[in-house]
PDB file with one MODEL, atoms N, CA, C and O in Angstrom:
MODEL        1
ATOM      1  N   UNK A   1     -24.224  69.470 -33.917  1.00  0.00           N
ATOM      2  CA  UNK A   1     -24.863  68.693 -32.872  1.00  0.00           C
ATOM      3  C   UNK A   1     -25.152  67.295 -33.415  1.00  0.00           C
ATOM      4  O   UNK A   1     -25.764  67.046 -34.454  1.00  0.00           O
ATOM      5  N   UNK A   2     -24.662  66.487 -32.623  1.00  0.00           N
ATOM      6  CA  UNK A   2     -25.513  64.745 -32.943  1.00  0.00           C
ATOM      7  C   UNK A   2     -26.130  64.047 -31.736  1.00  0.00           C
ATOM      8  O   UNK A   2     -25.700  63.873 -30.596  1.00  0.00           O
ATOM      9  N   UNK A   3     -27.056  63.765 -32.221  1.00  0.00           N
ATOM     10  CA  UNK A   3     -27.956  62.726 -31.225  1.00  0.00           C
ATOM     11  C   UNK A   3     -27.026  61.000 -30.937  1.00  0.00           C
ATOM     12  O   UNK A   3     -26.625  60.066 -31.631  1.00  0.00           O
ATOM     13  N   UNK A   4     -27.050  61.345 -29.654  1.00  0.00           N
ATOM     14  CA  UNK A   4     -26.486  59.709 -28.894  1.00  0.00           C
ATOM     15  C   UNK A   4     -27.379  59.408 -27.794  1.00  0.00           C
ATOM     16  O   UNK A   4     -27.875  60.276 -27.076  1.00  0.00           O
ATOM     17  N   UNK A   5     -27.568  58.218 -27.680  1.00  0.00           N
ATOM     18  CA  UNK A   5     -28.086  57.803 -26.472  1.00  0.00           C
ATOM     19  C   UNK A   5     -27.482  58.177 -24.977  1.00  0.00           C
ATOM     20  O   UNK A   5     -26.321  58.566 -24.854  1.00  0.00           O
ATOM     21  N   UNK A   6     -28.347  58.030 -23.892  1.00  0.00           N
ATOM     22  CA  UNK A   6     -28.307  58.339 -22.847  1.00  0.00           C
ATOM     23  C   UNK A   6     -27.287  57.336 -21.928  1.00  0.00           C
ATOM     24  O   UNK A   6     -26.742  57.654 -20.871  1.00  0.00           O
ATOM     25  N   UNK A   7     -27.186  56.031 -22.635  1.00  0.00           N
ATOM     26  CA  UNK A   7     -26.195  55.209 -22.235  1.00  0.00           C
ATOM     27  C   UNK A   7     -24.709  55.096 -22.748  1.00  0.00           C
ATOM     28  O   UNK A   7     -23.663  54.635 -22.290  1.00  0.00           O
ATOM     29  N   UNK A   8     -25.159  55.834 -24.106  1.00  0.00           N
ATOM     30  CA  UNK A   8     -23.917  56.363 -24.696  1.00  0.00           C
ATOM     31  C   UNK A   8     -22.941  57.352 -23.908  1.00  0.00           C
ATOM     32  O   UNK A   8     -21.717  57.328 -23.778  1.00  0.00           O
ATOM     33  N   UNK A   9     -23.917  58.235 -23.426  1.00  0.00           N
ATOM     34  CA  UNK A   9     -23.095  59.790 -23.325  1.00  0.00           C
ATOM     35  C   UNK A   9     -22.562  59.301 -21.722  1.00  0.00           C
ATOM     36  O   UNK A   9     -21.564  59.909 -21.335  1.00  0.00           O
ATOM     37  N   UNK A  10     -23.045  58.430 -20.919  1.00  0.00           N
ATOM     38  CA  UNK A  10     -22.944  57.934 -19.723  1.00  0.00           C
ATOM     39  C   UNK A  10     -21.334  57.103 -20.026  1.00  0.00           C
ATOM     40  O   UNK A  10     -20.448  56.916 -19.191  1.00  0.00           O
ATOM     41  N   UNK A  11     -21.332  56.753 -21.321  1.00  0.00           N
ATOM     42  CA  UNK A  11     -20.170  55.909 -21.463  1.00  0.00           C
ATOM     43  C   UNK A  11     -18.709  56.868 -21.445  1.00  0.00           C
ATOM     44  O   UNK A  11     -17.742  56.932 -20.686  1.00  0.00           O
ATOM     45  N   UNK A  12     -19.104  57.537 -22.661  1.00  0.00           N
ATOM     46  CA  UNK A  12     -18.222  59.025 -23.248  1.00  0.00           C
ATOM     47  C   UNK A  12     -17.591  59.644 -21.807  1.00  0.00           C
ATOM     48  O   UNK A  12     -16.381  59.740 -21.601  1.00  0.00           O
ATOM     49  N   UNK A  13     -18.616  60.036 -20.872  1.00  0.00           N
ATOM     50  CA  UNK A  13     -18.310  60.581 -19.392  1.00  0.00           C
ATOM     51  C   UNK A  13     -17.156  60.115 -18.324  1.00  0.00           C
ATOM     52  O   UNK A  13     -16.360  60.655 -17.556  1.00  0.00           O
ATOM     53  N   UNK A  14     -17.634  58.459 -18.833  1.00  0.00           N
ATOM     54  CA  UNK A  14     -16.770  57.677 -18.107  1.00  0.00           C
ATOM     55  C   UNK A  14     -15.274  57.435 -18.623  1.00  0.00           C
ATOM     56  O   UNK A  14     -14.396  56.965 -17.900  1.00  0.00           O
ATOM     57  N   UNK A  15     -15.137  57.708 -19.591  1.00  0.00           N
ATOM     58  CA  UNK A  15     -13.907  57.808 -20.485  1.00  0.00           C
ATOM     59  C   UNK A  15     -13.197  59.132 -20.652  1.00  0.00           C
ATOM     60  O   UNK A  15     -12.314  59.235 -21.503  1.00  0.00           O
ATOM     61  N   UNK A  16     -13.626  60.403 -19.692  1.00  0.00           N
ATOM     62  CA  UNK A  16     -13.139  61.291 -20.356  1.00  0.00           C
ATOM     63  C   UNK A  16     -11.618  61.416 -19.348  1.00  0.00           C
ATOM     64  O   UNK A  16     -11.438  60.795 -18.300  1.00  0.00           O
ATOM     65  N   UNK A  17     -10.857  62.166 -19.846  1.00  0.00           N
ATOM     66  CA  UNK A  17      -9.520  61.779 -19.412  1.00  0.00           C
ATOM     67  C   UNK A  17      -9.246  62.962 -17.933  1.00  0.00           C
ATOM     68  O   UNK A  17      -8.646  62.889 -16.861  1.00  0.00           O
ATOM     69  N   UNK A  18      -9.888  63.765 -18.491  1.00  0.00           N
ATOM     70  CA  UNK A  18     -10.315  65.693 -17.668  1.00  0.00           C
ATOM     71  C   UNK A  18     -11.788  65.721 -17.692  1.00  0.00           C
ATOM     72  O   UNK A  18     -12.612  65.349 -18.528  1.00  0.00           O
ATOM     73  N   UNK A  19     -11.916  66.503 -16.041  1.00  0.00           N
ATOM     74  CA  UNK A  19     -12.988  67.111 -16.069  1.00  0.00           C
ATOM     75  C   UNK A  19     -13.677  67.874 -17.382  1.00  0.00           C
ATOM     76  O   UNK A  19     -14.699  67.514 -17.967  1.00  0.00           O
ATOM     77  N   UNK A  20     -12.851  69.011 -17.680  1.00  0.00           N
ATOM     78  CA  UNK A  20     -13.628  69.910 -18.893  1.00  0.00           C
ATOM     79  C   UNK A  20     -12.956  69.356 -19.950  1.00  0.00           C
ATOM     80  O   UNK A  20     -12.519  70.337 -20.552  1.00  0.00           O
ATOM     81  N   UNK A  21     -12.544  68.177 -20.649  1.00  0.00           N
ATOM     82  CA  UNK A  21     -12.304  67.758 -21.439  1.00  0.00           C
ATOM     83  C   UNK A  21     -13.549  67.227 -22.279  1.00  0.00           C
ATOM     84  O   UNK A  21     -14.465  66.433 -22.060  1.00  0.00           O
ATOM     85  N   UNK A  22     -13.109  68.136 -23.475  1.00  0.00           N
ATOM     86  CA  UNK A  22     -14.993  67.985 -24.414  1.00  0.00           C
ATOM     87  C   UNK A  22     -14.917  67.231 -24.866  1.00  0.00           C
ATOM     88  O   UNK A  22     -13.840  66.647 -24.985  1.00  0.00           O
ATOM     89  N   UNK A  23     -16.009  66.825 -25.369  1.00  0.00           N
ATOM     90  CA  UNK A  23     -16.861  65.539 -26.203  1.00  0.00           C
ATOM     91  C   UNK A  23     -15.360  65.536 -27.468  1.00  0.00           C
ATOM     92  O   UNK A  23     -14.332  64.858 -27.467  1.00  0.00           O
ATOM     93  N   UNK A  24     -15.748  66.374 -28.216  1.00  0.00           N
ATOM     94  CA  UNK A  24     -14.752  66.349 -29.713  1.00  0.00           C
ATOM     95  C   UNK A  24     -13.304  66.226 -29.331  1.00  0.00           C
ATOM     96  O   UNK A  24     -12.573  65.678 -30.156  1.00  0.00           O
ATOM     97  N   UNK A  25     -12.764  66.665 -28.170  1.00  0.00           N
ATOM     98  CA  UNK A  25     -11.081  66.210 -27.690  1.00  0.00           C
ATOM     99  C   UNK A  25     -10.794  64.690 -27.706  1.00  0.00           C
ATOM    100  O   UNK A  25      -9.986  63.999 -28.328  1.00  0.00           O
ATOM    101  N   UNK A  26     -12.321  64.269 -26.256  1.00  0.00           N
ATOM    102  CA  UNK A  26     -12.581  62.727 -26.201  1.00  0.00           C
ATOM    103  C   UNK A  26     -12.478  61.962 -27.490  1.00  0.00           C
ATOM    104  O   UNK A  26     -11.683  61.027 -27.583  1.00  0.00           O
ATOM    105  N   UNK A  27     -13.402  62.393 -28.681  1.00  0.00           N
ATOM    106  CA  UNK A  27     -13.590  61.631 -29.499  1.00  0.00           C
ATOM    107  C   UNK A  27     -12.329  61.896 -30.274  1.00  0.00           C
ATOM    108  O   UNK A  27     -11.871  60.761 -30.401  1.00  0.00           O
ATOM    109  N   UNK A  28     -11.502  62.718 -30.864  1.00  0.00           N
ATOM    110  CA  UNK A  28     -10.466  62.728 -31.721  1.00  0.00           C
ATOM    111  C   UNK A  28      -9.255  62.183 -31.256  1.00  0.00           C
ATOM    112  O   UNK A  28      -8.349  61.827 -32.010  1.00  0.00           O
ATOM    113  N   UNK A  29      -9.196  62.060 -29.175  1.00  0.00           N
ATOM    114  CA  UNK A  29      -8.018  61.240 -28.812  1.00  0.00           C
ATOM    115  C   UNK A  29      -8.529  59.968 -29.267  1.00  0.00           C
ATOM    116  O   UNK A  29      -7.708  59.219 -29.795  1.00  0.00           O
ATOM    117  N   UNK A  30     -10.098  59.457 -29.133  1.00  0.00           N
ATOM    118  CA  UNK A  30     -10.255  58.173 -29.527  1.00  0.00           C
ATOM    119  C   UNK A  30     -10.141  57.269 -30.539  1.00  0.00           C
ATOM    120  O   UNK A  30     -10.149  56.038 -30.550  1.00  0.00           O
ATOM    121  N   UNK A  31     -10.023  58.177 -31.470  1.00  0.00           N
ATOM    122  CA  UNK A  31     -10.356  57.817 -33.003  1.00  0.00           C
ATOM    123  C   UNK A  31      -8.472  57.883 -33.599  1.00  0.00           C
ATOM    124  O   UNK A  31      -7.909  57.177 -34.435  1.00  0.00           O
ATOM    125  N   UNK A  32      -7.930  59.021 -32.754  1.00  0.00           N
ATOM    126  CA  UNK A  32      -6.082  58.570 -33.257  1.00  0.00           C
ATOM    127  C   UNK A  32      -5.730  57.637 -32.376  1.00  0.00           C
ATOM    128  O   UNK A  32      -4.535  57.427 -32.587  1.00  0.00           O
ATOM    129  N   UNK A  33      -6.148  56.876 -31.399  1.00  0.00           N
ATOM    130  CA  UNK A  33      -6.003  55.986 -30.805  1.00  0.00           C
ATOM    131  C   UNK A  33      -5.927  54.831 -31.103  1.00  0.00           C
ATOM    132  O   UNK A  33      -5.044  54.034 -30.785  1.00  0.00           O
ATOM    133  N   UNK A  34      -7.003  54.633 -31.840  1.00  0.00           N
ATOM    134  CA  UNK A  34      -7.609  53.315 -32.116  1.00  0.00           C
ATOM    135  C   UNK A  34      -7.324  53.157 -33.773  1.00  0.00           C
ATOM    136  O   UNK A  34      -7.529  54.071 -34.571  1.00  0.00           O
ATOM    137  N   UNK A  35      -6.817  51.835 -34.131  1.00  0.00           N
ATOM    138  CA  UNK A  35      -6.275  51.876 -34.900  1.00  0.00           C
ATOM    139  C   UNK A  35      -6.713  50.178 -34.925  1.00  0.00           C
ATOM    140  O   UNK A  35      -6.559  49.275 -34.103  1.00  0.00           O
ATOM    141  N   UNK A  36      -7.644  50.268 -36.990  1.00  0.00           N
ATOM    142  CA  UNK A  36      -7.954  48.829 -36.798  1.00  0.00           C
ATOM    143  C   UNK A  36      -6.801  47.797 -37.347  1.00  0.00           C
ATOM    144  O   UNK A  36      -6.449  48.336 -38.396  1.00  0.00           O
ATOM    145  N   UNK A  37      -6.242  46.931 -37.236  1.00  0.00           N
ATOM    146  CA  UNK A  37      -5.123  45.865 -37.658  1.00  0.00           C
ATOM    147  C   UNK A  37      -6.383  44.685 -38.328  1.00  0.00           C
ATOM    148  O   UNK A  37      -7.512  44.360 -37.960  1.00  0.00           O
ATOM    149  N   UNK A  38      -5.600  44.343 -39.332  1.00  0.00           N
ATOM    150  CA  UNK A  38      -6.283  43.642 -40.328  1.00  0.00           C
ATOM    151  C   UNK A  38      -4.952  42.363 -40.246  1.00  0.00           C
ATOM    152  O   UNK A  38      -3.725  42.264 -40.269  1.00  0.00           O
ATOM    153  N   UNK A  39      -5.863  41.760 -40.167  1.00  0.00           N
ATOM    154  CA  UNK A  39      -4.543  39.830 -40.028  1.00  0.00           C
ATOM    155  C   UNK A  39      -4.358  39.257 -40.935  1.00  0.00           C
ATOM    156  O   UNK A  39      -5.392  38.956 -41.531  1.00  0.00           O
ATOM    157  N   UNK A  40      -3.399  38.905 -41.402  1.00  0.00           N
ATOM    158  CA  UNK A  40      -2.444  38.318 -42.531  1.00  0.00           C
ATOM    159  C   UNK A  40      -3.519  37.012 -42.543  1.00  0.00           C
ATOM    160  O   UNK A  40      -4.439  36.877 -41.736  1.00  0.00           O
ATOM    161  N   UNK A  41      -3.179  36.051 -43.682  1.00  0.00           N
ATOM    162  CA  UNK A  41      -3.585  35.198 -44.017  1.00  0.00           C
ATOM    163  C   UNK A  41      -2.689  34.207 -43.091  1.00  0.00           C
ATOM    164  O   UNK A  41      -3.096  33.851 -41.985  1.00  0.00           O
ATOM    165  N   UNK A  42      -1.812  33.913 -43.463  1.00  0.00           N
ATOM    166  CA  UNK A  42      -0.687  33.746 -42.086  1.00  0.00           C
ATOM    167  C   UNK A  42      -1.350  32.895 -41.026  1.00  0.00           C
ATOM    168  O   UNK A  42      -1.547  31.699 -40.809  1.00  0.00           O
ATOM    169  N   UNK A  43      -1.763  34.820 -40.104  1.00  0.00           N
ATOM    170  CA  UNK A  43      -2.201  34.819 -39.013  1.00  0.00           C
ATOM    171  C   UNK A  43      -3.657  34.230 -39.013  1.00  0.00           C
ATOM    172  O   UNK A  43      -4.134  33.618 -38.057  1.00  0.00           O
ATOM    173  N   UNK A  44      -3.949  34.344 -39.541  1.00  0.00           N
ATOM    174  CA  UNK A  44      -5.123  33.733 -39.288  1.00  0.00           C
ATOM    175  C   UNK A  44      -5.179  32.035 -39.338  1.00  0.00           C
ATOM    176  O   UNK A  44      -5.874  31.293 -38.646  1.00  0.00           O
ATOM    177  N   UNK A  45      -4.321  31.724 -40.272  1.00  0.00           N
ATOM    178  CA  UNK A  45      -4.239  30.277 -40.629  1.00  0.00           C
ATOM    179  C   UNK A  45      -3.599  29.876 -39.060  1.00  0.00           C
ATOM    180  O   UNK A  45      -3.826  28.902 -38.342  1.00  0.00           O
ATOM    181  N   UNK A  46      -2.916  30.784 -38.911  1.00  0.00           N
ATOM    182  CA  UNK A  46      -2.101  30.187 -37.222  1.00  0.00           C
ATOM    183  C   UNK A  46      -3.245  30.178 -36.211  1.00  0.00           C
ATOM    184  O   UNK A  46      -3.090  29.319 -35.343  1.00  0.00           O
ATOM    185  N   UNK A  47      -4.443  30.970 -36.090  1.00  0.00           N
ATOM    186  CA  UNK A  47      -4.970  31.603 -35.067  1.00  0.00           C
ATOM    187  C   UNK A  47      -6.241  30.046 -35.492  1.00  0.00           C
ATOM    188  O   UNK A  47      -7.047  29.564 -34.696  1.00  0.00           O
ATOM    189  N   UNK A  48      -6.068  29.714 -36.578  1.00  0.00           N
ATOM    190  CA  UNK A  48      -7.144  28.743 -36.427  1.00  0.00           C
ATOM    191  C   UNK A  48      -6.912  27.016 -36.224  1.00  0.00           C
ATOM    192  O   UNK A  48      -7.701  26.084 -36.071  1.00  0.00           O
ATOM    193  N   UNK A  49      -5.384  27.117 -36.308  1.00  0.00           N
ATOM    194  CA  UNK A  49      -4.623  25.726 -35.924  1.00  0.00           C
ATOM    195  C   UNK A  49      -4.726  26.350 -34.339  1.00  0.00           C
ATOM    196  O   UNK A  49      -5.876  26.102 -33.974  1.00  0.00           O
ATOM    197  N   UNK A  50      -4.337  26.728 -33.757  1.00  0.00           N
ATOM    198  CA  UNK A  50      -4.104  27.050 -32.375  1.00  0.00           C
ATOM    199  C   UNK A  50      -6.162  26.841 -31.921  1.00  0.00           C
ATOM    200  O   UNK A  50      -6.407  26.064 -30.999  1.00  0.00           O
ATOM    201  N   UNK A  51      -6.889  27.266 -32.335  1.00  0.00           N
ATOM    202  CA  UNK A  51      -8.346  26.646 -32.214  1.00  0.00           C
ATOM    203  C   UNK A  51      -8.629  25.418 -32.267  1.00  0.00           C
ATOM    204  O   UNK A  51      -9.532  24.866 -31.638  1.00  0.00           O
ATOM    205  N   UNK A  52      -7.860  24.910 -33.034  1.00  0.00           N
ATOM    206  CA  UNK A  52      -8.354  22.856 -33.771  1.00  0.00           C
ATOM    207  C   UNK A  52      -7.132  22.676 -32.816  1.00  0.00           C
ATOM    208  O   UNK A  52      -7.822  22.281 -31.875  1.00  0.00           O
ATOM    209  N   UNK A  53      -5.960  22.654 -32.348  1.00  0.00           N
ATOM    210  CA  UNK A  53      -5.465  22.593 -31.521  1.00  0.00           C
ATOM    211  C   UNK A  53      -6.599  22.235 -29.837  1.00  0.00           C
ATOM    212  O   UNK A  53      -7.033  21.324 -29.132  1.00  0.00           O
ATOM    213  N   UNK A  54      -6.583  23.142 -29.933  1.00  0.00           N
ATOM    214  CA  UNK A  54      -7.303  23.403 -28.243  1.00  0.00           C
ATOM    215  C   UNK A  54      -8.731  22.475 -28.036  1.00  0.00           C
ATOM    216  O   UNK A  54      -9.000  21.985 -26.939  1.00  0.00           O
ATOM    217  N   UNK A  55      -9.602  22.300 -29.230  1.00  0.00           N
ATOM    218  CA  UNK A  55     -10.952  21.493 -29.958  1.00  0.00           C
ATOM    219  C   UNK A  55     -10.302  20.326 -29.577  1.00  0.00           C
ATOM    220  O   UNK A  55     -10.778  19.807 -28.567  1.00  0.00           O
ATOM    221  N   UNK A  56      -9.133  19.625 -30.205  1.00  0.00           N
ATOM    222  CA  UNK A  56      -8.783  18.131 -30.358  1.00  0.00           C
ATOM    223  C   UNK A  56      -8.166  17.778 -28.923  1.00  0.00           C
ATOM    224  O   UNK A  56      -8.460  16.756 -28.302  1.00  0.00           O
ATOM    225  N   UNK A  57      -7.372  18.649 -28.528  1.00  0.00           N
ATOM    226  CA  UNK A  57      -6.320  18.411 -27.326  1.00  0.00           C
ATOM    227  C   UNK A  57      -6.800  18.987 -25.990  1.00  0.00           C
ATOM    228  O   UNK A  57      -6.194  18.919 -24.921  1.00  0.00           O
ATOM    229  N   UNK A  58      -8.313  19.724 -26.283  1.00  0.00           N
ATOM    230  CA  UNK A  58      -8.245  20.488 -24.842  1.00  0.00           C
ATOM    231  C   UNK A  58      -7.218  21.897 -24.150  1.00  0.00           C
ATOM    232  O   UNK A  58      -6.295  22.393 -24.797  1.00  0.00           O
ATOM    233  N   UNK A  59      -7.496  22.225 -23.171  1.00  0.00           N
ATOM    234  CA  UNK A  59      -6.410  23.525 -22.786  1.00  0.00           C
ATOM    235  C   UNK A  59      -5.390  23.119 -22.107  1.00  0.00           C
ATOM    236  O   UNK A  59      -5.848  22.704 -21.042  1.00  0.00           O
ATOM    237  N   UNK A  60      -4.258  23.000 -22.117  1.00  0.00           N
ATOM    238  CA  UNK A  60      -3.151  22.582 -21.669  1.00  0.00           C
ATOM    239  C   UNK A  60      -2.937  23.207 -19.917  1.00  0.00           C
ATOM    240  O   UNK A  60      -2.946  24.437 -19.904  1.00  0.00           O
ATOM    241  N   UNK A  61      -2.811  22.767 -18.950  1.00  0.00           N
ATOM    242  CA  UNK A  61      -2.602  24.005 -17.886  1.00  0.00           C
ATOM    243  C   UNK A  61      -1.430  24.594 -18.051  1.00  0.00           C
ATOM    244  O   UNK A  61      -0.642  24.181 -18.903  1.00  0.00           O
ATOM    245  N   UNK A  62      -1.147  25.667 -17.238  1.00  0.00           N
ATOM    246  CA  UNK A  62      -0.295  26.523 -17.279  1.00  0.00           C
ATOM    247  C   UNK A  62       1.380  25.744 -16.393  1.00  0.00           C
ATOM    248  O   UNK A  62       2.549  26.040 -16.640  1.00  0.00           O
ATOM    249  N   UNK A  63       0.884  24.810 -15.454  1.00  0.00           N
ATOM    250  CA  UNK A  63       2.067  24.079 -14.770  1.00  0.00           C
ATOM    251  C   UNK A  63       2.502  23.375 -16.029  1.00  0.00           C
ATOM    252  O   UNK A  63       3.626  23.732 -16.383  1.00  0.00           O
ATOM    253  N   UNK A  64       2.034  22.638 -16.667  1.00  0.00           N
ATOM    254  CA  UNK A  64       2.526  21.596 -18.048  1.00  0.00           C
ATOM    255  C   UNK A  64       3.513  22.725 -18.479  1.00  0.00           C
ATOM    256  O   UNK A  64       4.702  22.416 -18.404  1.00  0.00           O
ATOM    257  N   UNK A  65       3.169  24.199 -18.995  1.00  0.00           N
ATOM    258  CA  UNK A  65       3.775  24.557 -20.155  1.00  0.00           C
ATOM    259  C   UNK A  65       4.700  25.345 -19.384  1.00  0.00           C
ATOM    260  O   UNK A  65       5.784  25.332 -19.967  1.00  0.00           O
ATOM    261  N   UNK A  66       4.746  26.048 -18.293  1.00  0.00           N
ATOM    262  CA  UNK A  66       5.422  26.366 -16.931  1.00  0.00           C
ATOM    263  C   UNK A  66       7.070  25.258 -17.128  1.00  0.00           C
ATOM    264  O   UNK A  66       8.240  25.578 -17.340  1.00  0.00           O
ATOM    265  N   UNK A  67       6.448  24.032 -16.945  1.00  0.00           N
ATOM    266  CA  UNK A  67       7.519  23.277 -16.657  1.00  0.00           C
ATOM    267  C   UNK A  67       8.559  22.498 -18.213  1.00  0.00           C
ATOM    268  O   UNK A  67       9.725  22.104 -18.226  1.00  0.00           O
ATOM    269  N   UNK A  68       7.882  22.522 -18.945  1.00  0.00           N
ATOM    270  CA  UNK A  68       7.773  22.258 -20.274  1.00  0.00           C
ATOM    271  C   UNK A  68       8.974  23.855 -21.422  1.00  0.00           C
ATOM    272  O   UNK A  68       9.489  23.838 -22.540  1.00  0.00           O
ATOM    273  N   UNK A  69       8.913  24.770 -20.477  1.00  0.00           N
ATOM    274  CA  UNK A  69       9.600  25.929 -20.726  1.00  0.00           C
ATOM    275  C   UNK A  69      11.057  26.707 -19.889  1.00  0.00           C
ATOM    276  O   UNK A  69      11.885  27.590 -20.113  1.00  0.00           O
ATOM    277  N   UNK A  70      10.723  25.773 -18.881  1.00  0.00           N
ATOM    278  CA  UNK A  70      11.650  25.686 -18.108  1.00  0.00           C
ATOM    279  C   UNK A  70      11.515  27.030 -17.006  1.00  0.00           C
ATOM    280  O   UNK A  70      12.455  27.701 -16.581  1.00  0.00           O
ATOM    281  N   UNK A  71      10.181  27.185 -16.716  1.00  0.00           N
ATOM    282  CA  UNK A  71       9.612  28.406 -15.147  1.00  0.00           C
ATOM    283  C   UNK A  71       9.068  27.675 -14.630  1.00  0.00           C
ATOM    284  O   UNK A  71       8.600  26.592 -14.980  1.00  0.00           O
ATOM    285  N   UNK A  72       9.081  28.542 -13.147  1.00  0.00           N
ATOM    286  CA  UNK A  72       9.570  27.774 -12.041  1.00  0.00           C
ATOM    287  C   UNK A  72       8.811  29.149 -11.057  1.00  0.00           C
ATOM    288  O   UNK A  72       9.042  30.276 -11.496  1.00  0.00           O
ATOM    289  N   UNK A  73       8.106  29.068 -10.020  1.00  0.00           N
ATOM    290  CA  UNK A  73       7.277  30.084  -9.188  1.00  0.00           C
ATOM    291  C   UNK A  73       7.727  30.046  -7.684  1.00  0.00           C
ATOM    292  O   UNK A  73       7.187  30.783  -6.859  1.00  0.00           O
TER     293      UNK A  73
ENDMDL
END
């Protein structure tokens, strides 16, 4: 037995996939599910030019890069 909150188990409920689908099914589909990814140095160096990007230049709209790519709606 483990103690969870009442907003917890309200959550768990809302996630379950089946009616009589138990707590420990829920939680072991959840847990082979979920899978944490850890980001390259790389990626991150990209993910933070694409930030100082957006800081210096603002958000580009979607028609600019739409047309800029060659789509068309």
């Amino acid at each position: 037995m483990i103690q969870i909150g009442v907003g917890t188990l309200g959550r768990l409920r809302v996630l379950k996939r089946y009616d009589r689908e138990s707590y420990d099914e829920l939680l072991n589909y959840s847990m082979n599910h979920f899978s944490e990814e850890v980001l390259s140095e790389v990626e991150i160096a990209e993910i933070q030019e694409a930030l100082d990007s957006i800081r210096k230049e603002g958000i580009v709209p979607i028609e600019n890069v739409m047309k800029e790519v060659g789509i068309s709606l």
